[in-house]
VEXBA-525346 format. One record per residue (C-alpha): residue number from 1; x, y, z. Coordinates in nm, 2 decimals. Layout:
BEGIN
<node num="NUM" xx="X" yy="Y" zz="Z"/>
...
# end
This chain:
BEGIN
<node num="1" xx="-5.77" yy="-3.59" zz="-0.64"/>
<node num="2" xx="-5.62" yy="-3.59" zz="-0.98"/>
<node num="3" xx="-5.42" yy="-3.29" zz="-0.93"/>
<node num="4" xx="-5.24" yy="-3.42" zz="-0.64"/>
<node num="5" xx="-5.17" yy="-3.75" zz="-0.81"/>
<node num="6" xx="-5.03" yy="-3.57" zz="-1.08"/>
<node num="7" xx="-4.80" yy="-3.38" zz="-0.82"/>
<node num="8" xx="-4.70" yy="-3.66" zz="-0.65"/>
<node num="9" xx="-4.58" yy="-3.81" zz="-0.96"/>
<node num="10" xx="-4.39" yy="-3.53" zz="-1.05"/>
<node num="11" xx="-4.24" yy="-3.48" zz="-0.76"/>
<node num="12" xx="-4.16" yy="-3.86" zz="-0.70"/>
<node num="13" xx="-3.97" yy="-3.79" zz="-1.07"/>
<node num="14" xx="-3.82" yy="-3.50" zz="-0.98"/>
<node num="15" xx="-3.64" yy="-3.59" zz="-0.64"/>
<node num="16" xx="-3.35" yy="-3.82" zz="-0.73"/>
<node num="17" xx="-3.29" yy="-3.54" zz="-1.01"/>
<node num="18" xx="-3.22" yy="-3.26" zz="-0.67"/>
<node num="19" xx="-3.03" yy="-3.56" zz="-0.49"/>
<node num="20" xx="-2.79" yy="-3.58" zz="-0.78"/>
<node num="21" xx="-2.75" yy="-3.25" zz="-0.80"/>
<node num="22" xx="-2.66" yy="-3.23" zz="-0.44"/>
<node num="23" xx="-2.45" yy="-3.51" zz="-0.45"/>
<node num="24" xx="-2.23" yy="-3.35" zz="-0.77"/>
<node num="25" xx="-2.19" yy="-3.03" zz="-0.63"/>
<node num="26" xx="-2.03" yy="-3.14" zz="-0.28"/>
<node num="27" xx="-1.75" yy="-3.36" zz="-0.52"/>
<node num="28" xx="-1.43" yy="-3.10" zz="-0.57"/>
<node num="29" xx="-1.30" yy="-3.07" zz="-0.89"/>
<node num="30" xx="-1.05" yy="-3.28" zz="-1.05"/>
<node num="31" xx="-0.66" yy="-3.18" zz="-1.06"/>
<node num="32" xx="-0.58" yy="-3.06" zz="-1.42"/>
<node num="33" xx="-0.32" yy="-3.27" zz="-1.54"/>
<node num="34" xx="-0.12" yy="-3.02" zz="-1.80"/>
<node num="35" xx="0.11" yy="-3.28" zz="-1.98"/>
<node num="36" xx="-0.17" yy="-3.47" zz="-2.16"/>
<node num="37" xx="-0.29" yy="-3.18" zz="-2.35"/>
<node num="38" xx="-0.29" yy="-3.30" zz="-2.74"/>
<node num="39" xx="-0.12" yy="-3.07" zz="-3.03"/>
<node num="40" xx="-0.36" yy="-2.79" zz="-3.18"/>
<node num="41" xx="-0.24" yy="-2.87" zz="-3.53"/>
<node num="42" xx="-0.43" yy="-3.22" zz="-3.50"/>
<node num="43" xx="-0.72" yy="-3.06" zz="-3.46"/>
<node num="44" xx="-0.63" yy="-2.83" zz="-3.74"/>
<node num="45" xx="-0.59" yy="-3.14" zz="-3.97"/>
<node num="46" xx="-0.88" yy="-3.28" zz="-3.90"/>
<node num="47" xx="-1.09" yy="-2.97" zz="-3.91"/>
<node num="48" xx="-0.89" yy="-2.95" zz="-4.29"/>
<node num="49" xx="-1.03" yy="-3.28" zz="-4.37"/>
<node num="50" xx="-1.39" yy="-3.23" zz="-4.25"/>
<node num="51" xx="-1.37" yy="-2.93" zz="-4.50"/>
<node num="52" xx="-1.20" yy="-3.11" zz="-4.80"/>
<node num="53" xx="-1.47" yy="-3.35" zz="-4.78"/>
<node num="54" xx="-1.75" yy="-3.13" zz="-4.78"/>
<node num="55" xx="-1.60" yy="-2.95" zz="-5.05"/>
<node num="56" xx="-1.60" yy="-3.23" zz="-5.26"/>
<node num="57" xx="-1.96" yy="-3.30" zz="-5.17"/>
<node num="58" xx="-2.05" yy="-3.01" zz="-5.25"/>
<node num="59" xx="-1.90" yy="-2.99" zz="-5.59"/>
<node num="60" xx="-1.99" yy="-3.34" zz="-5.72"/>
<node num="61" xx="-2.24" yy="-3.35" zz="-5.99"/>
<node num="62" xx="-2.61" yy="-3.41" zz="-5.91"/>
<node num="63" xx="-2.73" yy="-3.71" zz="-6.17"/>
<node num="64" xx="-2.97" yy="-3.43" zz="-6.27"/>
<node num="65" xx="-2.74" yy="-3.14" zz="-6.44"/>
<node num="66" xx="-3.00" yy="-3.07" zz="-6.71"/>
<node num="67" xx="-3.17" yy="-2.90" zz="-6.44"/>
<node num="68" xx="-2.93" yy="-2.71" zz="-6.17"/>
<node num="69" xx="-2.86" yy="-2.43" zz="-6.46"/>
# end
């Protein structure tokens, strides 16, 4: 009796997962729209200042110096 309870829960989980799915895969795509693409050299800059940061992290003395040597 327990094992079927347990299946029946799982499978009363499981079934609006499998309705989703369904649902999502009869929608078409949507239309690319080609105009609204943003530069590459923003994310370039940001990617730059992501880095510059962790450099500077990285390099910034620990309050225990005695000991990183």
């Amino acid at each position: 009796m327990h094992r079927i309870y347990k299946a029946l829960v799982a499978m009363m989980f499981a079934l609006p997962f499998s309705d989703t799915a369904v649902v999502f895969a009869q929608n078409a795509p949507r239309d690319p729209t080609i105009g609204t693409r943003s530069s590459v050299w923003m994310g370039y800059l940001v990617a730059a200042v992501f880095a510059g940061i962790l450099l500077l992290l990285t390099l910034f003395p620990s309050k225990r110096q005695h000991e990183d040597l």
